[in-house]
C-alpha angles and dihedrals in degrees: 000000000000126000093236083053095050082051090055102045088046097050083056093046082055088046092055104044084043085054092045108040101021111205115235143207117261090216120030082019081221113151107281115227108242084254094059121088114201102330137040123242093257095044091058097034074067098049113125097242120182090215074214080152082071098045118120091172131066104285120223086254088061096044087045078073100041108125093004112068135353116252134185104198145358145199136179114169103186128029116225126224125165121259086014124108104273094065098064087056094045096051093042081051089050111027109022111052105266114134094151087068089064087048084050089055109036091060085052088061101040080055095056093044101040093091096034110111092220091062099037091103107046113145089181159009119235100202096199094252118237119221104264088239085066107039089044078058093046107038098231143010108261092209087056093063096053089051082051097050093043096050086053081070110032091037089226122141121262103217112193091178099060097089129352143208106243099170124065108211125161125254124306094203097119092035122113118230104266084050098051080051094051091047094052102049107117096358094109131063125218113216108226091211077073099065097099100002105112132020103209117016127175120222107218121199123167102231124009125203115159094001087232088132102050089040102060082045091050083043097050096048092040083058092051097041110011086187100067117111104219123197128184122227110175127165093229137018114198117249 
């Protein structure tokens, strides 16, 4: 069988699935083109984006650690606001199934830092770990897979092993943020094989609200190797 004749059996194995099973945006669930991934032109052109990458300024992800942690770098691509866009793509990422969403994005956002000095020198991503109760549950880490998809375009390690998550707690989503503090202490676990391991390491979330979180990670290596430059990528930052 020529190769001209498997493409084109292929191309009508993909017409018929398409026809069968049509793939939807996430966000306006219109019918996607066979070209579009998760969400249609129109959908994305819509998308809250920060524009951090033209920032000569401080942005409002660096002024979130001001007085709290020392941080080298940050990142945010998209803002998040209820009941906009983003928050359809962050819950199908989280909740239905969708880990190739995390990969879409994260190469969005490796395309917008590659060329941005403060990250130049990045020997690894940091995805934020997720307790193994949870990501058994869920069937993957969905920062993970935006490490994943930004290492595809900076060419930069994802390292899972460098910190984990000991302690299983429910979801902080409705917390402030000196409750979402008091419920992560002790709850991550800092390898010592990582001491002095990297130089310069960037943590990536997926959405960030009060930085609690980060913040008790940043804390707890800092303690370890206080040597260490962190920097923060995340695929959304809370307005």
């Amino acid at each position: 069988m020529t190769t001209f004749r498997i493409n084109k059996i292929s191309k009508w194995n993909q017409d018929l699935l398409h026809l069968i099973y049509p793939n939807q945006c996430l966000i306006c669930e219109n019918e996607l083109t066979r070209h579009q991934k998760s969400i249609c032109n129109l959908c994305f052109s819509n998308l809250n984006f920060t524009y951090f990458e033209a920032y000569e300024e401080p942005t409002p992800l660096d002024q979130l650690f001001w007085g709290r942690v020392a941080v080298h770098g940050t990142y945010a691509y998209l803002y998040f606001e209820k009941n906009k866009g983003v928050q359809p793509v962050l819950h199908a990422l989280k909740y239905k199934d969708r880990p190739e969403i995390g990969i879409e994005m994260g190469s969005q956002i490796g395309n917008k830092i590659k060329l941005l000095p403060v990250f130049s020198d990045l020997d690894a991503l940091i995805p934020i770990p997720l307790h193994p109760r949870k990501k058994f549950i869920r069937g993957y880490n969905q920062s993970e897979k935006l490490a994943e998809g930004i290492a595809s375009v900076i060419n930069v390690p994802v390292d899972v092993d460098f910190i984990s998550r000991t302690k299983y707690g429910k979801s902080q989503t409705t917390k402030g943020r000196f409750l979402r503090w008091d419920n992560i202490q002790g709850k991550f676990n800092f390898s010592p094989e990582g001491r002095k391991k990297h130089m310069h390491i960037a943590l990536v979330d997926d959405v960030i609200t009060t930085g609690a979180t980060l913040e008790t990670i940043i804390r707890l290596i800092h303690e370890n190797n206080p040597e260490i430059r962190i920097s923060i990528l995340s695929l959304a930052l809370t307005k």
